[in-house]
Backbone bond lengths (Angstrom), bond angles and torsions (degrees), N, CA, C in turn:
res aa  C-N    CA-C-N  psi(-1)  N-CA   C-N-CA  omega(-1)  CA-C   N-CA-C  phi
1 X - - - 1.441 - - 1.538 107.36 -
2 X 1.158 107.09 126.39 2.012 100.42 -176.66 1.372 110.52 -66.91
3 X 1.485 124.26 166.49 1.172 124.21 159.42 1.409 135.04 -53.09
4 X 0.812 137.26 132.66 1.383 134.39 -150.73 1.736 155.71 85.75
5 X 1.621 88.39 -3.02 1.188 129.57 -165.21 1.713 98.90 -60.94
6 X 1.681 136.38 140.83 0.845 105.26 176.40 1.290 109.60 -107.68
7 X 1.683 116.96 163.66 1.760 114.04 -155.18 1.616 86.13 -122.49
8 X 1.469 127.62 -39.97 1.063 113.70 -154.43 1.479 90.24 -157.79
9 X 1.284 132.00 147.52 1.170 152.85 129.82 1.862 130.55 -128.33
10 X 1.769 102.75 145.54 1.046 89.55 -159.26 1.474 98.81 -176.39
11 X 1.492 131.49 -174.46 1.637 131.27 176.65 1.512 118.33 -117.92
12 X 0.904 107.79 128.74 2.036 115.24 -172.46 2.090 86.89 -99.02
13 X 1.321 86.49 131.56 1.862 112.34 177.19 1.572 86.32 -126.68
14 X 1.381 112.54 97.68 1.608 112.68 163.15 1.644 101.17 52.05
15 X 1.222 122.93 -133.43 1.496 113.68 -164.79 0.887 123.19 -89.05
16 X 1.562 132.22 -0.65 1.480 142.40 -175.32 1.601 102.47 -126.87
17 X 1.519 88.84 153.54 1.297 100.55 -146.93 1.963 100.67 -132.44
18 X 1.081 151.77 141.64 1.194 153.12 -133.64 1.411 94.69 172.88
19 X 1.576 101.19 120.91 1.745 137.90 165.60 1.244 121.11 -175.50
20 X 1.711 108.18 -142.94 1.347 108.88 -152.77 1.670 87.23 -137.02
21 X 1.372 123.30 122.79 1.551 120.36 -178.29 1.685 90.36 -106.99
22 X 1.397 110.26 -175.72 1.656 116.30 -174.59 1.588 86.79 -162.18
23 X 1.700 96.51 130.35 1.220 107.80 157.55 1.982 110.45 -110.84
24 X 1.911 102.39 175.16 1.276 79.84 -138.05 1.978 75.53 -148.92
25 X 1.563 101.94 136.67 2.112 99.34 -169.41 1.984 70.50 -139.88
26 X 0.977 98.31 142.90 1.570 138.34 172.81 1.336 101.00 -43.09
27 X 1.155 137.84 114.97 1.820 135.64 160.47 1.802 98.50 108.78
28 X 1.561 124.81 -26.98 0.831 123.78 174.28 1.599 139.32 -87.44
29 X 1.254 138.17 151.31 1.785 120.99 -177.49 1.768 97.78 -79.26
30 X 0.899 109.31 162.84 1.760 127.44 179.65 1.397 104.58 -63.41
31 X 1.551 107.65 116.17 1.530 113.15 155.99 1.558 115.35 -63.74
32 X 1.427 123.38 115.69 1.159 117.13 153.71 1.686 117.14 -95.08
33 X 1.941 100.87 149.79 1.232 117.87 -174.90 1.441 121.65 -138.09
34 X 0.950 133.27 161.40 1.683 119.79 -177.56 1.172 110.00 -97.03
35 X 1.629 115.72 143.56 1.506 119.64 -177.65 1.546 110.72 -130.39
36 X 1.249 115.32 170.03 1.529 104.65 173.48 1.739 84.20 -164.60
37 X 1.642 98.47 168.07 1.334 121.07 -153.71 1.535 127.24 -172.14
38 X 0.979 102.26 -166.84 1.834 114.33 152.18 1.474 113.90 175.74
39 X 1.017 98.70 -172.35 1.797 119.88 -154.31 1.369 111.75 -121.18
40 X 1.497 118.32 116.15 1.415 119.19 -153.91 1.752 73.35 -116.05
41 X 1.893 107.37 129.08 1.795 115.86 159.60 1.372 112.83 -99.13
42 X 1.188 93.06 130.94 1.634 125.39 -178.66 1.688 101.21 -74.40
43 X 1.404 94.50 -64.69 1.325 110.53 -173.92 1.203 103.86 -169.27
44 X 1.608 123.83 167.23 1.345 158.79 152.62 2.160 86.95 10.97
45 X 0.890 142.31 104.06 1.050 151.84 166.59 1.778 113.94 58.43
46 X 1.236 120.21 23.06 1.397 139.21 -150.11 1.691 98.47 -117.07
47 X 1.513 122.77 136.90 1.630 95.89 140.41 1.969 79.98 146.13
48 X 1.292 98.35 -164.65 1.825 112.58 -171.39 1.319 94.10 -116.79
49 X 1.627 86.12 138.99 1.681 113.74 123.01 1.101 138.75 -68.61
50 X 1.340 145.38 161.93 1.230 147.98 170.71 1.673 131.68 -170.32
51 X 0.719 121.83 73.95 1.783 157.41 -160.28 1.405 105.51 -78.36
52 X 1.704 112.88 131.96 1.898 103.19 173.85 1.441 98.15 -149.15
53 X 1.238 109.57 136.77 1.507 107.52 153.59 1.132 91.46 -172.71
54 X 1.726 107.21 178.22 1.486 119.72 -163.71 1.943 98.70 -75.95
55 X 0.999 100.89 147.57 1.782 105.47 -175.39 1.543 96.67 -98.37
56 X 1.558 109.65 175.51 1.354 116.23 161.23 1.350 114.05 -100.98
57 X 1.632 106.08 138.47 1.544 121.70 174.26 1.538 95.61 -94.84
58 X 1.150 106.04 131.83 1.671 128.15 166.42 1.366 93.17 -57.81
59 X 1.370 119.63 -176.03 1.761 161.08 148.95 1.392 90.41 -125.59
60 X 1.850 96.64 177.28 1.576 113.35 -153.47 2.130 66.19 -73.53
61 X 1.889 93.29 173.56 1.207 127.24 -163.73 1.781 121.39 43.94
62 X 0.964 126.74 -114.29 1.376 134.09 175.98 1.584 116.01 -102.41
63 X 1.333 104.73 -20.78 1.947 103.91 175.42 1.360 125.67 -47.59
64 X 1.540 107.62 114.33 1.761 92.86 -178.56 2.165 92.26 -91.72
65 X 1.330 86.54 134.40 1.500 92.65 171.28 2.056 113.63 -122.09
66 X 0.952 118.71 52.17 0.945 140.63 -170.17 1.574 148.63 128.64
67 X 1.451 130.62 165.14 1.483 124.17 -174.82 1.320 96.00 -97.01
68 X 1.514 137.83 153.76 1.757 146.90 136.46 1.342 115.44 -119.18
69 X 1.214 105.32 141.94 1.339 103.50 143.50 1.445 152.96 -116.20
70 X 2.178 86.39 44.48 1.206 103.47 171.18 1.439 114.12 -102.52
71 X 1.328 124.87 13.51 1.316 135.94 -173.31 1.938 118.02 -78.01
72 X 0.997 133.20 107.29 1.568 118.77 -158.91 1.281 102.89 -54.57
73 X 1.468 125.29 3.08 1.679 121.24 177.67 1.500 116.06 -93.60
74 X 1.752 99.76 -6.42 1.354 99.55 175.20 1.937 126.46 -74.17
75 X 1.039 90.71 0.33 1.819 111.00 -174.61 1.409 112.49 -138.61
76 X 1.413 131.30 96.47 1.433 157.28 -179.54 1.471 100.08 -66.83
77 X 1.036 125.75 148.94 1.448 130.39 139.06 1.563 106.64 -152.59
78 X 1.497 117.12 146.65 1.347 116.46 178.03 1.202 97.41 -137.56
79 X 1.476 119.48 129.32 1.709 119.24 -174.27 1.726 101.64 -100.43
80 X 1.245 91.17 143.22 1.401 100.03 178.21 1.533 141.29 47.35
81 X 1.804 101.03 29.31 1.408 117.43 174.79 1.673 121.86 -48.18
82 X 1.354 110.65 140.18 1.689 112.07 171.70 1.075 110.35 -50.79
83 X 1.279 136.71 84.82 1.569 150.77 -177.17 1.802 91.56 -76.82
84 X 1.430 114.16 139.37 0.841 121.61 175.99 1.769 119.59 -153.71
85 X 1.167 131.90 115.06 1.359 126.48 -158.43 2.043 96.91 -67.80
């Protein structure tokens, strides 16, 4: 996935955090899905994300034919994001 790619956008209310993440299979455009969360501080601009909702399961080619949340995309975590108030 190149740099810059976007994974998630969305709005932080104090420590939880609510949007739309996209997972993403080769030849296909980005499934977007809704996530929600919050933001555990480590320290001074330090600390996790952590995002859940049911993801989309493809069908054969690019068809998404349903949500799970047995998909490893259904549970986000990002360690040590540029947290920024």
């Amino acid at each position: 996935m190149p740099r810059g790619t976007l994974l998630f956008e969305g709005i932080r209310q104090g420590d939880r955090i609510i949007g739309t993440a996209r997972t993403f299979k080769d030849g296909c455009a980005p499934a977007p899905y809704r996530v929600e969360g919050h933001i555990r501080l480590v320290g001074p601009g330090d600390g996790e994300i952590e995002l859940a909702g049911p993801a989309p399961k493809r069908g054969p080619g690019c068809n998404i034919v349903g949500l799970t949340t047995a998909s490893p995309h259904a549970r986000l975590v990002f360690d040590n994001p540029d947290l920024q108030d």
